[in-house]
Backbone as numpy.savetxt, mean C-alpha at the origin, in Angstrom:
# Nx Ny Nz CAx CAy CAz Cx Cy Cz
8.34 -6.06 1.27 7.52 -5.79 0.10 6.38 -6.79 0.11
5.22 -6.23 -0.02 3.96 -7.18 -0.58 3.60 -7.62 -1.61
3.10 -8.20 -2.28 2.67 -8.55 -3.81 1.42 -9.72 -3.83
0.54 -9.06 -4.14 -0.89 -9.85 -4.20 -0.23 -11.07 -5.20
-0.66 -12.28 -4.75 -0.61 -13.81 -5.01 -0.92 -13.47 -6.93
-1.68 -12.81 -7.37 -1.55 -12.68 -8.59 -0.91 -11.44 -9.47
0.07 -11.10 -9.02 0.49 -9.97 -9.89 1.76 -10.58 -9.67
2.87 -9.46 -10.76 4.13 -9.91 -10.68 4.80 -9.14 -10.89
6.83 -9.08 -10.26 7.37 -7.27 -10.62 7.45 -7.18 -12.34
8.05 -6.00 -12.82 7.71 -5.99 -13.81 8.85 -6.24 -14.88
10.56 -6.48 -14.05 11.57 -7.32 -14.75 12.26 -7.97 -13.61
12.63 -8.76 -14.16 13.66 -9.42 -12.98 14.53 -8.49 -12.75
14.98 -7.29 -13.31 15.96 -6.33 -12.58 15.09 -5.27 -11.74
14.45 -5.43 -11.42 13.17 -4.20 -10.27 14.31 -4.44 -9.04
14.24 -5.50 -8.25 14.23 -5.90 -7.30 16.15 -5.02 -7.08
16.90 -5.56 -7.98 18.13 -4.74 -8.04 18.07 -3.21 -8.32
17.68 -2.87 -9.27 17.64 -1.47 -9.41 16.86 -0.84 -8.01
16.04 -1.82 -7.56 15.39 -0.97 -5.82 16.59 -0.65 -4.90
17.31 -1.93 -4.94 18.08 -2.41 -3.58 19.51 -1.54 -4.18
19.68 -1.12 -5.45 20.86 0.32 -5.82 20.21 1.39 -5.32
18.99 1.71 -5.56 18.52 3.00 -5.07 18.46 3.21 -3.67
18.02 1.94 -3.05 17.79 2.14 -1.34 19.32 2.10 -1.03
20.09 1.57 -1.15 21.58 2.17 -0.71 22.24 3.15 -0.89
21.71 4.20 -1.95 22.26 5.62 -1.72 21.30 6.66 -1.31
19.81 6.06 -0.50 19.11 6.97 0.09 18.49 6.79 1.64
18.16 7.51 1.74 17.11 7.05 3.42 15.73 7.29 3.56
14.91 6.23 3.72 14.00 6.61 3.33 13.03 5.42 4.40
11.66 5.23 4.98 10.91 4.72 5.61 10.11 3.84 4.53
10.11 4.39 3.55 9.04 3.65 2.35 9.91 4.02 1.44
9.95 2.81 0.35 9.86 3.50 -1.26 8.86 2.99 -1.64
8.51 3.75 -2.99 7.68 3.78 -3.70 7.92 3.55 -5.21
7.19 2.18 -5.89 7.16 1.96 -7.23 5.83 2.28 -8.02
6.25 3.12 -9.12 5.12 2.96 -9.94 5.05 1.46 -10.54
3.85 2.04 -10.83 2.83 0.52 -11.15 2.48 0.43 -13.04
2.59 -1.00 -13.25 1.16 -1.34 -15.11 0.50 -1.49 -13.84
-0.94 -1.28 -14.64 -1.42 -1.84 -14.18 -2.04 -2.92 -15.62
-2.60 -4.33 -15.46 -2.43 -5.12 -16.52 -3.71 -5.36 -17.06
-4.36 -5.55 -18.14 -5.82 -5.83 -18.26 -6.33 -6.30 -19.75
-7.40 -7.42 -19.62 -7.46 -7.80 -20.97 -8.46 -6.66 -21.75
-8.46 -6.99 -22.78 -9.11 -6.00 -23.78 -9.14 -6.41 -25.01
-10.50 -7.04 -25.61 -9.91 -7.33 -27.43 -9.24 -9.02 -27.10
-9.28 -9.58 -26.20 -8.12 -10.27 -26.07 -6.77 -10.43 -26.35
-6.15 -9.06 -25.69 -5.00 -8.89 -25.22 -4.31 -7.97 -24.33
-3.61 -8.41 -24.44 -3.30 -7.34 -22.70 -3.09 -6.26 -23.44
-3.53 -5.35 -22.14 -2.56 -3.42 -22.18 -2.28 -3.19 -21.34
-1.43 -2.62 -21.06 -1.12 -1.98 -19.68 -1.42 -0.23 -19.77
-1.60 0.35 -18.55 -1.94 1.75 -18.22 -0.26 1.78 -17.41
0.25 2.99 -17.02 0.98 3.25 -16.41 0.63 4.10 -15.42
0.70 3.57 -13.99 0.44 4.62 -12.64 1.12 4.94 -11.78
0.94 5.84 -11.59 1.77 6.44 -10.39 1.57 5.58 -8.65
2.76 5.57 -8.20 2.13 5.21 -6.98 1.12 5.75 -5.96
0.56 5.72 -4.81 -0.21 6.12 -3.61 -0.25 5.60 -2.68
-0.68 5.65 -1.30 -0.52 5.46 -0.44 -1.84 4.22 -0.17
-2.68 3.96 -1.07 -3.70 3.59 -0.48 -3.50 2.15 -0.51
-2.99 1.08 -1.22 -1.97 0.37 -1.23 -0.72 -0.18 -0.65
-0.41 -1.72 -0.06 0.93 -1.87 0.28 1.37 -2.23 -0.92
1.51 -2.88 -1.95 1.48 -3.20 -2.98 2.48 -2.51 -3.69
3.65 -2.39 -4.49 4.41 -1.48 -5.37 5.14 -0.69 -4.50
5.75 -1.53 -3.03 6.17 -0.64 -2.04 6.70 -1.71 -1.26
8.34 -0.70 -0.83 9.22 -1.52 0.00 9.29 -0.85 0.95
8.97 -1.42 2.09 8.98 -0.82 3.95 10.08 -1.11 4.35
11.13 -0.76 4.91 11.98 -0.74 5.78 11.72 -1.35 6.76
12.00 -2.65 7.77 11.60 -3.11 8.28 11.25 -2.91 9.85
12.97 -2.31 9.78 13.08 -1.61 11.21 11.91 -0.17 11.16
11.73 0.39 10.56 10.80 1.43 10.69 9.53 0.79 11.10
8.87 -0.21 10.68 7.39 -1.04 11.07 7.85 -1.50 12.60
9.22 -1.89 12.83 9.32 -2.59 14.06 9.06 -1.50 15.26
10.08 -1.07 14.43 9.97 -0.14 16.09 8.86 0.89 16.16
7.82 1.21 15.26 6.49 2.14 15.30 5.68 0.89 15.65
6.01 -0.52 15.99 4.71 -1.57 16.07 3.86 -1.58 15.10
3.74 -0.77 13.61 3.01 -1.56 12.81 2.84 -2.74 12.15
1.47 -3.30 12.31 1.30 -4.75 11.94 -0.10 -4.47 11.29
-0.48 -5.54 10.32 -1.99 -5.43 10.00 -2.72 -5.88 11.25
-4.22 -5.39 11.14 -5.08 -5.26 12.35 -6.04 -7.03 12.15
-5.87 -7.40 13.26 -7.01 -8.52 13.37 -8.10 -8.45 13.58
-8.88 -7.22 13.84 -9.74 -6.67 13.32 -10.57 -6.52 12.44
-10.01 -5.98 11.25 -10.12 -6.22 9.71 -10.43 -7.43 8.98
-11.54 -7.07 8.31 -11.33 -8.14 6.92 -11.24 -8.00 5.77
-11.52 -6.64 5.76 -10.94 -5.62 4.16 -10.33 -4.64 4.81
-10.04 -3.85 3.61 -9.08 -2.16 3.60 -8.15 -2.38 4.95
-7.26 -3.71 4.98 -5.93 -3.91 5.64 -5.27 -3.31 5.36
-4.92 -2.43 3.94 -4.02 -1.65 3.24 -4.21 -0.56 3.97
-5.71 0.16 4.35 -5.59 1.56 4.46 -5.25 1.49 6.04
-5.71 0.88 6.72 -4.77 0.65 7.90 -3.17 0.63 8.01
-2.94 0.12 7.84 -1.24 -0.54 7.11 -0.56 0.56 7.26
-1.30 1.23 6.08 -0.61 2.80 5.41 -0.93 3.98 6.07
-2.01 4.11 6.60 -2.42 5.11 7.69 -1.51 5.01 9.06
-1.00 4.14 9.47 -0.44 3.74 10.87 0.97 4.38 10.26
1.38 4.06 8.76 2.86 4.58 8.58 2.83 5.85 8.18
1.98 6.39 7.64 1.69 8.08 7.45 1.57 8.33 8.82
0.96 8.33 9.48 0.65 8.63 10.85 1.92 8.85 11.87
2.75 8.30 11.32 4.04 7.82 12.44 5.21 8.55 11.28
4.61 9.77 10.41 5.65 10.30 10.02 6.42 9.40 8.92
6.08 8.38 8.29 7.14 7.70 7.56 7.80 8.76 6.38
9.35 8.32 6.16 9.96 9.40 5.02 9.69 8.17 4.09
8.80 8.80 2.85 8.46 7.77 1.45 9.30 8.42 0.38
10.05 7.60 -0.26 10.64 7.89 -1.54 9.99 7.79 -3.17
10.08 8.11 -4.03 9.89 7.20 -4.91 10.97 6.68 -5.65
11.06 5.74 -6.63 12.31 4.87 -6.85 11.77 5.26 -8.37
12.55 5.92 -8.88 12.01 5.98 -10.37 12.11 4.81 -11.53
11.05 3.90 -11.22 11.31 3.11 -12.09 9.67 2.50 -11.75
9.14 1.88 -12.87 7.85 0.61 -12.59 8.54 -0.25 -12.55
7.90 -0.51 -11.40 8.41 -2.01 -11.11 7.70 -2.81 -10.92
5.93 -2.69 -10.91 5.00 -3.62 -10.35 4.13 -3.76 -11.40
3.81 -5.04 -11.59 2.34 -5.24 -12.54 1.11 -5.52 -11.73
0.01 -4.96 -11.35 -0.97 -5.09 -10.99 -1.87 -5.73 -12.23
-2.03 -6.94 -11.71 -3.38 -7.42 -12.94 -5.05 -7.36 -12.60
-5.40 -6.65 -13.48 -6.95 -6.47 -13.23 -7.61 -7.38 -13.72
-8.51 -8.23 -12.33 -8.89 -9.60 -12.52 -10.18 -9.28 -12.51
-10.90 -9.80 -13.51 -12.58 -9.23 -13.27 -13.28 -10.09 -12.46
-12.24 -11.47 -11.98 -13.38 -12.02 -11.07 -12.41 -12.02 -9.72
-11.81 -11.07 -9.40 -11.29 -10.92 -7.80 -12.71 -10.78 -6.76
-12.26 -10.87 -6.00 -13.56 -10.44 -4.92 -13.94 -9.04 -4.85
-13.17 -8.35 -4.93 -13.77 -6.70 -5.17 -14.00 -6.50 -6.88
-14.05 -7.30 -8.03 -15.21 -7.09 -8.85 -16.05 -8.08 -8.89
-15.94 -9.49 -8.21 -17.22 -10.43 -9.33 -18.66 -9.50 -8.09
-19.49 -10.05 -8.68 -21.14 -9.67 -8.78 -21.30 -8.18 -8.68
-20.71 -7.63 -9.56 -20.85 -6.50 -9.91 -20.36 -5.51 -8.66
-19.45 -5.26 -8.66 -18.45 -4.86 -7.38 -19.40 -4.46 -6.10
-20.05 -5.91 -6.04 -20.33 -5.41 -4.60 -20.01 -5.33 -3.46
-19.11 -6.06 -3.49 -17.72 -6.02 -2.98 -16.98 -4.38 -2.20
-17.24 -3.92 -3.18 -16.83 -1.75 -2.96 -18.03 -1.42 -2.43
-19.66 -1.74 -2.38 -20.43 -0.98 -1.69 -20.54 -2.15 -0.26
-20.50 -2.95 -0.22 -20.17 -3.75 1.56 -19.51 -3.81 2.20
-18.51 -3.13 1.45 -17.15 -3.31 2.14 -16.82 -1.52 3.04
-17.48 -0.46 2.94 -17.41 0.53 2.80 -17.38 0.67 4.53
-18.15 -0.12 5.26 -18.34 0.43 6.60 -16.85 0.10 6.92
-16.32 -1.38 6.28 -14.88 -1.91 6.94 -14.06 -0.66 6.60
-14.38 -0.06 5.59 -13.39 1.25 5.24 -12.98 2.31 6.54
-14.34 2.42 6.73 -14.68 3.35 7.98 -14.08 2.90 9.38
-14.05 1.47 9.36 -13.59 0.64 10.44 -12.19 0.76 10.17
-11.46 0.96 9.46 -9.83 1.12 9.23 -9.41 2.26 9.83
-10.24 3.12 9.35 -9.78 4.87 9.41 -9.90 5.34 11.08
-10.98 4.65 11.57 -11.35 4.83 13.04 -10.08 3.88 14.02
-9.67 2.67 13.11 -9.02 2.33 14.07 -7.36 3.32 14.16
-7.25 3.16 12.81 -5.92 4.51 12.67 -6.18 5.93 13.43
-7.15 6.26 13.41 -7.19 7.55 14.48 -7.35 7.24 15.37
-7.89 6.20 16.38 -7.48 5.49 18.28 -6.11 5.49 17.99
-5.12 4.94 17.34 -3.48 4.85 17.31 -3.45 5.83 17.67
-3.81 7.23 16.69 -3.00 8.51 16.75 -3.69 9.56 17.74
-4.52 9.19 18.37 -4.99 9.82 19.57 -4.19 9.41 21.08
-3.79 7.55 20.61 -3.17 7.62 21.49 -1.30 7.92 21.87
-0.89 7.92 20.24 -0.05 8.39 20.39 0.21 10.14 20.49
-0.93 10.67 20.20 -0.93 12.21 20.36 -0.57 12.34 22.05
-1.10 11.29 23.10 -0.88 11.76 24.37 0.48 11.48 24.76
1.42 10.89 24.15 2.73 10.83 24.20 3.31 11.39 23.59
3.05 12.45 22.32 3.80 12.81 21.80 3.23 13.80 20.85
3.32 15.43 21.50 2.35 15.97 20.67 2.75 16.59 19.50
3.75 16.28 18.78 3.88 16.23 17.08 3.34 15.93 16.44
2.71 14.90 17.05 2.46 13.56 15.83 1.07 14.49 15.15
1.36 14.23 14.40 -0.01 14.91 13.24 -1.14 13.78 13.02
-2.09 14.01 12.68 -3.53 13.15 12.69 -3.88 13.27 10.95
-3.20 12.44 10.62 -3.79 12.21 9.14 -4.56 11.12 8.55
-5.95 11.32 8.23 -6.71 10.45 7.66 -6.21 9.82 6.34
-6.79 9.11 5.77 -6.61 8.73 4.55 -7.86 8.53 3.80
């Protein structure tokens, strides 16, 4: 599981209620919905979201499934590591669950690096986007020549 340096799960029982659910299922990924957390008025609210793929974040990988498909983040990259990440495990077929429960607080920080100076951050970062997606389709081109199941899914 990942968890950005500033967010946090959303009870100390997440982590158990995951590890009950992953023992009576099989699964490559689960999936937690998300708060997401944010001030307002000065005080928090939370939104409630569903999970996605675009994100490692609110998500437990199986370990042996990353091992033995060789996914790792790309050294490559200096943003959208996530859509890499997650493209390499869509790509390779992962079975994703969801775990019915929120379990993650995402806090919306207005001065993270993808919002301070007015998210410019989301328009410079856009080619690295492109640079994720291209490197996830060389994977699956080259695993298409070993194995022609494998499906070619962008993200």
């Amino acid at each position: 599981m990942f968890c950005d340096s500033d967010d946090i799960l959303a009870s100390y029982f997440v982590l158990k209620d995951s590890f009950d659910f992953i023992s009576k299922n099989n699964a490559d990924i689960y999936c937690l919905n998300f708060l997401e957390e944010f001030l307002k008025d000065n005080r928090f609210e939370y939104i409630t979201k569903g999970t996605n793929i675009t994100w490692v974040f609110s998500k437990i990988y199986k370990k042996e499934f990353l091992q033995s498909n060789n996914i790792r983040f790309s050294k490559e990259l200096l943003y959208h590591e996530d859509t890499y990440f997650n493209g390499l495990c869509v790509g390779c077929k992962a079975k994703m669950l969801l775990i019915p429960i929120t379990g993650y607080v995402w806090k919306y920080n207005e001065k993270s690096i993808t919002r301070k100076n007015n998210h410019k951050y989301t328009y410079n970062s856009c080619e690295e986007h492109i640079k994720a997606v291209e490197l996830v389709q060389d994977k699956y081109d080259i695993r298409n020549l070993k194995n022609e199941d494998t499906q070619r899914i962008l993200i």
